[in-house]
C-alpha positions, 0 to 999 in steps of 0.5 A, a space after each residue: 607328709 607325702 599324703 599332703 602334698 598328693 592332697 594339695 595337689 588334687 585341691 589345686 588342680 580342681 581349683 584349676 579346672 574350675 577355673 578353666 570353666 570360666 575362661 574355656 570359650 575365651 580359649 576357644 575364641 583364641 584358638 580360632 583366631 590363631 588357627 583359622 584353618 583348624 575346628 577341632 582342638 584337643 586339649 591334655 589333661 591338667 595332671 598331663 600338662 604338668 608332666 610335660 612341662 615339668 619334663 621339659 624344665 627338667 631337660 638340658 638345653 642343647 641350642 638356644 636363639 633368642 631374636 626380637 621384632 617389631 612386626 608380628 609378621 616377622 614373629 611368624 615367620 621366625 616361628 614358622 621357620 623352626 617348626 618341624 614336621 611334627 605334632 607340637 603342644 600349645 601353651 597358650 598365655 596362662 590358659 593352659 594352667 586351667 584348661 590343659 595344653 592344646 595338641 596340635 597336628 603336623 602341619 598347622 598354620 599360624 595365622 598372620 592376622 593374630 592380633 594380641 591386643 584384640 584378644 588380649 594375649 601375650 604369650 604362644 608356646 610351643 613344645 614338640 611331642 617328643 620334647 625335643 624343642 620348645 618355640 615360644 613368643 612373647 608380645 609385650 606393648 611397652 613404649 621403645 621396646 621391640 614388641 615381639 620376642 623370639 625364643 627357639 630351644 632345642 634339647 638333648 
């Protein structure tokens, strides 16, 4: 039984990266978008990416704020306003199912000129290395609703 679920896990994620083939340069042109000032993305393996999700699903929440807004600039800044110096993992939309998270070094700028429609992308999470703290943004472009939700974690 244990070998099934080994075997099952090695056919989905070679599903996965196949998958990850296909829409890897659509990523690619994300990422650019969103971090104009950085040419050089490393991206975790499937396997790793889980573990760090798994990982941080399995935490207890220490402080949670959640905030919503009508401009991505305000979206922005409220992220910005909670990143730590430190290097962070992006989980970018459903991407990095197929294609890995994405590390990212202390000190990155995410762009004010994003445009979620133009790239079509609806999501931008942000995990700390040390899985201290999770940064997320979701953008929704429902009618009467605030298209921009925050979502700051910190954990023990």
């Amino acid at each position: 039984m244990q070998r099934e679920k080994i075997d099952s896990y090695k056919r989905e994620l070679l599903y996965r990266k196949a998958h990850g083939k296909v829409i890897f340069d659509k990523l690619k042109e994300k990422l650019s978008l969103l971090f104009p000032d950085e040419d050089d993305f490393t991206f975790l393996s499937l396997k790793e990416t889980d573990e760090i999700v798994f990982h941080v699903n399995e935490k207890n929440i220490l402080i949670e704020d959640e905030r919503a807004f009508f401009s991505y600039f305000e979206s922005i800044r409220y992220l910005n306003g909670n990143l730590r110096l430190c290097d962070y993992y992006l989980l970018l939309d459903e991407d990095w199912k197929y294609c890995g998270a994405v590390v990212l070094k202390s000190g990155f700028k995410i762009s004010e000129n994003f445009d979620f429609d133009e790239v079509t992308s609806d999501e931008i999470r942000l995990i700390s290395c040390d899985l201290k703290e999770k940064i997320s943004l979701d953008y929704s472009n429902s009618i009467g609703n605030e298209p921009f939700e925050c979502r700051f974690i910190r954990y023990d």
